[in-house]
N, C-alpha and C positions, 0 to 999 in steps of 0.2 A: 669358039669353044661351046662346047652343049654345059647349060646347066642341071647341077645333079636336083629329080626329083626333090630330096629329102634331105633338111639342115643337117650337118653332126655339127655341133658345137665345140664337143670334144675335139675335136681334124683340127679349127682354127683356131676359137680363141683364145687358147695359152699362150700359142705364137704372138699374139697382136697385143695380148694383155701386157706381154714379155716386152714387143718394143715399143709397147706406148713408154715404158719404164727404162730401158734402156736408150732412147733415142729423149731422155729427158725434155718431153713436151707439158708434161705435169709442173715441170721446177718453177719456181718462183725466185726471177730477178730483182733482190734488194735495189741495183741497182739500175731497172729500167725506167723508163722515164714514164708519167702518166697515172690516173689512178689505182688503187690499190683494193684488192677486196679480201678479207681471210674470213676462212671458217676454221675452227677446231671441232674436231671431233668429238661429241663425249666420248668417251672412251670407254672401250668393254673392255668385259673383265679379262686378264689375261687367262684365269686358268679356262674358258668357255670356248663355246662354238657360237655362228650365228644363226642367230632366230629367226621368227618371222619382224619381229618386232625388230632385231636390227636392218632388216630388210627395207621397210616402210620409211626409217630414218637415214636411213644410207641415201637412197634413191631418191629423198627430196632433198638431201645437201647435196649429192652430184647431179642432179638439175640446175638446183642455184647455182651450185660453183662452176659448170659446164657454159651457163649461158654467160657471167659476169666474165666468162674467161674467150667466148664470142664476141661480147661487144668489147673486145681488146683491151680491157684491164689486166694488170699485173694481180691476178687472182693464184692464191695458195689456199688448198684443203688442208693441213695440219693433220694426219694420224699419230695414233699413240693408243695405247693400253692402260689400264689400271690395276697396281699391282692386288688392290680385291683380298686386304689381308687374310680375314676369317676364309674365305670362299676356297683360298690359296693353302692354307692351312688346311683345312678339311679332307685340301685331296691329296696331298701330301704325308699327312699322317694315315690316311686309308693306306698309302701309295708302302707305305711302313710297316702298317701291319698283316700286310701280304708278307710280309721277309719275317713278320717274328718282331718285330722293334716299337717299342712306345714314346711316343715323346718324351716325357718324361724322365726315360732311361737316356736319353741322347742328351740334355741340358741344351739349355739357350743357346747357345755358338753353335754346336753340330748340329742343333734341330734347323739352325737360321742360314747353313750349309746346304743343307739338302735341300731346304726350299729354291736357294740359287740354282743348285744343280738341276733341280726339275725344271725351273721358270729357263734356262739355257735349253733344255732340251725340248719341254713340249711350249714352251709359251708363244709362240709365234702361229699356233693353229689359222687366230682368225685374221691376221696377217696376210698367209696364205691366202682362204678364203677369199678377201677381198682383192687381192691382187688379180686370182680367178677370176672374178665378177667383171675386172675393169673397173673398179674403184678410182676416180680420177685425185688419186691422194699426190705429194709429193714426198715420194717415202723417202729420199735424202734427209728429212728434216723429221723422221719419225721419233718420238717420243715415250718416256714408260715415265710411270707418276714416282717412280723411284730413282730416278735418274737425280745424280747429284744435286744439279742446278735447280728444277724442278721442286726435291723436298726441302732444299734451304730456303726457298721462295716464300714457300707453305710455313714456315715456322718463322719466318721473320713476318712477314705477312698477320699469323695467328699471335704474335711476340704485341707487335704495335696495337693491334687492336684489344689485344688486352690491357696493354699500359694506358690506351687510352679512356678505360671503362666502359668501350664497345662491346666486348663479349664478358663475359663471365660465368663460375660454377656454381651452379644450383644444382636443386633436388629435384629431382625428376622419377617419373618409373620407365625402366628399361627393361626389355627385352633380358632376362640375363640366361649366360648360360653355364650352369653349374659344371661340365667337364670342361667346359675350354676356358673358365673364368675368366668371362669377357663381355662384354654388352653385345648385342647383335639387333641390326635393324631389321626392319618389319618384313623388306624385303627377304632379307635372311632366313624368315621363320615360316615354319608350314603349320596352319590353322587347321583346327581339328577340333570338330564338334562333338561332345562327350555326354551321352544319354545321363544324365543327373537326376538328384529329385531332392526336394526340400527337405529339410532338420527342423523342426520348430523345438525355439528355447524359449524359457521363460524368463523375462531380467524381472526381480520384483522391484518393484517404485519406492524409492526411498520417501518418509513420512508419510505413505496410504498401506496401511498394513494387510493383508492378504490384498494386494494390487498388483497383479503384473502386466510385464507388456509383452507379449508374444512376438519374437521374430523370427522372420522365415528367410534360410538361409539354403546355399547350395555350398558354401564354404564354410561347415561349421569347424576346421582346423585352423584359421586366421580368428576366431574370437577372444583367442587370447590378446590379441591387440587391438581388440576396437577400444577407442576411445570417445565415442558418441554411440545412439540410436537416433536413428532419423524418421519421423514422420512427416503428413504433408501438413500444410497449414487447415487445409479445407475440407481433410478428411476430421468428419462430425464423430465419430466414437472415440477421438485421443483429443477434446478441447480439454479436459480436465487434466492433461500432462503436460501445457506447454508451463515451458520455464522448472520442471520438474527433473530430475535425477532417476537414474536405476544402480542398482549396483550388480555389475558384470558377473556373473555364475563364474565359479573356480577360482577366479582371480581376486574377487572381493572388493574392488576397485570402484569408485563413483564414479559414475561417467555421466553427461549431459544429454539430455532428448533433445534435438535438434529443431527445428523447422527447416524443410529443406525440399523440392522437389526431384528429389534422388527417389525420394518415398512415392512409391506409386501407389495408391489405395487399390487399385487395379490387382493387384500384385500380389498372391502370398497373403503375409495380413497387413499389409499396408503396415510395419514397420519394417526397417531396415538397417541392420546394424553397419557401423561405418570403421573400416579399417583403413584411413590411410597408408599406412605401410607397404599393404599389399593389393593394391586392387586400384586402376585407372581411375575410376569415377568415384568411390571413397576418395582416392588422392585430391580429387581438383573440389568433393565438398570439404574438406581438409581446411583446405586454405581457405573457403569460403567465411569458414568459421572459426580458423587459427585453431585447430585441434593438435594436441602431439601427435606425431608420428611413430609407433612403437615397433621395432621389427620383430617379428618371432620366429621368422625361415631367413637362415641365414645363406650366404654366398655358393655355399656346398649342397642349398634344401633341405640341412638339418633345425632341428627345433634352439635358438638360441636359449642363456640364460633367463630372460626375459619371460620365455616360455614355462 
């Protein structure tokens, strides 16, 4: 036979990807005899396509799993998805307000319908995908993280490790998101850098009369909750305020001068008012110092009582 010039990929390998799968050369026999090697997949997100980045991981677990399956082990690649709740949610309610429909308007049960409905129709994309690629998975045995077995796993699992004072709930700051009231991870969130510029307030120093301390601020909406001002220890124009007080502008509140390297002298005026409540590095000198935490943008980003 003459060989053609030029590959098409297309021509062949859906055929060959089809009976690597069908001709079950992939499966893994519980019961064959010999060593044994598994990988699981992390697993993407259902409602996605694949990236580059799943690309680069794909392609070194079916190396591994290709060769341990060479040197004649009973090797299994484990796929499966992740139901990816917010991610899933997100295109779902888009997917709604194309027809006119808000969550909302649907309630809990019908809204938690139509998410099955979509995840039946489109959730198998990258599925596909890999199967195209020759992915050397064993899809008899495929997986979705909402599969019965699976989330009982996960809550008996999350169940024992809390009875046994392994994990626990604390205070943290999270990501929130005021329409889907829900926390969302970092991954989730798109960063966005916002031309600002500083507010300088005046706290006056309680017992030094026409004394104050000047802070410079890019959030001056969270002052209603600071509960400290922080300078640094080595900055020489505040040694006369260590161990001293201000009282907080509108609120009328005593609050503590800190020593803390939060305070950049660098910075503004080298003081820094501290709001744990709302803001990452206020939180963690917070604890530094045992300060209350006061919230004043509540769940929805309105201004609370407190305010």
């Amino acid at each position: 036979m003459q060989i053609e010039k030029v590959y098409e990929p297309q021509r062949f390998e859906p055929h060959w990807a089809q009976w690597w799968i069908d001709s079950n050369i992939f499966h893994a026999d519980v019961n064959a005899p010999g060593r044994v090697f598994s990988l699981v997949i992390p697993p993407p997100n259902v409602t996605g396509v694949l990236h580059i980045g799943h690309m680069l991981e794909h392609t070194e677990i079916d190396v591994t799993i290709r060769w341990h399956r060479m040197l004649g082990e009973n090797t299994l690649w484990l796929p499966g998805t992740d139901h990816a709740g917010i991610a899933t949610q997100m295109v779902v309610e888009r997917h709604l307000a194309e027809q006119g429909i808000l969550r909302p308007d649907l309630g809990r049960e019908k809204f938690e319908e139509r998410v099955w409905q979509w995840k039946a129709q489109y959730g198998d994309t990258i599925k596909r995908q890999m199967i195209r690629l020759g992915a050397s998975c064993d899809w008899s045995r495929e997986r979705f993280t909402l599969d019965p077995g699976l989330s009982a796993a996960v809550r008996e699992v999350f169940v024992r490790l809390y009875e046994k004072g392994l994990i626990y709930r604390g205070e943290y700051m999270v990501n929130w998101c005021p329409r889907c009231q829900t926390a969302i991870s970092d991954l989730e969130v798109t960063h966005a850098d916002v031309q600002g510029h500083l507010w300088h307030i005046r706290y006056p120093v309680n017992g030094m009369p026409g004394r104050y301390l000047v802070v410079a601020t890019t959030r001056p909406e969270t002052m209603l909750g600071d509960t400290a001002v922080a300078i640094n220890a080595k900055d020489s124009r505040y040694l006369d305020l260590h161990g001293k007080t201000v009282q907080l502008p509108l609120m009328d509140r005593e609050i503590p001068i800190i020593l803390d390297d939060l305070a950049d002298p660098e910075f503004g005026s080298g003081a820094v008012k501290v709001t744990p409540a709302h803001d990452p590095n206020d939180f963690e000198a917070g604890r530094r110092h045992n300060l209350p935490k006061i919230k004043v943008i509540d769940e929805l980003g309105r201004t609370t009582s407190e305010a």
